[in-house]
matplotlib code that plots the C-alpha trace (Angstrom):
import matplotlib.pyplot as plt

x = [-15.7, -15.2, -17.5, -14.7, -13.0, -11.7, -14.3, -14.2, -11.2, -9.6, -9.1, -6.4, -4.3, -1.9, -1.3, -0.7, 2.1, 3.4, 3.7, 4.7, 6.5, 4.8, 2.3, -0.9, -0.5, 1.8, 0.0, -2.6, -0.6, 0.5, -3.5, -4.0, -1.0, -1.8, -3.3, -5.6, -9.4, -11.0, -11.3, -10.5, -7.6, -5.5, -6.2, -4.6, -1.6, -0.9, -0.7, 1.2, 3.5, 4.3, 3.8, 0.3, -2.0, -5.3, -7.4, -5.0, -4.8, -8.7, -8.6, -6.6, -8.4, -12.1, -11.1, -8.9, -11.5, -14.3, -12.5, -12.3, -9.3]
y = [-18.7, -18.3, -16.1, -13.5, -13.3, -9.8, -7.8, -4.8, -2.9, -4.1, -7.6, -5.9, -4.8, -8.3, -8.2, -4.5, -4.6, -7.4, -6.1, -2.4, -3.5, -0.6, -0.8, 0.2, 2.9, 4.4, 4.6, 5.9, 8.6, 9.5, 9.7, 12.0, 14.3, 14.7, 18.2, 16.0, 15.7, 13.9, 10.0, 9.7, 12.6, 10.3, 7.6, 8.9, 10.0, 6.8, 5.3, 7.8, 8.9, 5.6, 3.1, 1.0, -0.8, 0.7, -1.7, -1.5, 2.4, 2.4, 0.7, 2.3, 5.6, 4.4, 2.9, 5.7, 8.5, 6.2, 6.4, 10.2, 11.8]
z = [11.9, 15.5, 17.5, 18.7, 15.4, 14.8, 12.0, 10.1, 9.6, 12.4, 10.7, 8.8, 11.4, 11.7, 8.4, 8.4, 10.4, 9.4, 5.9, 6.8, 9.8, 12.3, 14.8, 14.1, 16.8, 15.1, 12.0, 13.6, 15.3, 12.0, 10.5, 13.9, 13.4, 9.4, 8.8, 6.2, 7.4, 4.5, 4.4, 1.1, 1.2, 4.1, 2.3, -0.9, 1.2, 2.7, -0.3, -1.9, 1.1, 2.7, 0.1, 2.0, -0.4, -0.6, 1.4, 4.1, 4.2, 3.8, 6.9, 9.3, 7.8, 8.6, 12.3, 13.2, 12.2, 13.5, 16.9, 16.6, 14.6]

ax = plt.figure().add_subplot(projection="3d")
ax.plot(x, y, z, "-o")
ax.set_aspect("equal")
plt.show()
């Protein structure tokens, strides 16, 4: 494994939008401009709203709140 490779929930984001076919800027705009506050409650919505698998959601959820909602 190389030395600079990507970790933590960041290592999802290529296949993220490859999959989904968005930026992760924009999902992230979308975490930021939910009225949801809860981890697991934006997580939930993701996966219900706009169809992301839950490891994928779980991700954008964790980096975008751990960067400050």
């Amino acid at each position: 494994m190389a030395e600079n490779a990507v970790k933590g929930p960041a290592s999802y984001f290529p296949s993220i939008e490859k999959k989904y076919g968005r930026p992760v800027a924009e999902w992230q705009e979308l975490i930021r401009s939910s009225p949801l506050a809860k981890h697991m409650e934006l997580v939930a919505w993701l996966k219900t709203d706009h169809g992301l698998g839950h490891g994928h959601a779980n991700a954008l959820v964790a980096h975008t709140l751990a960067a400050g909602k």
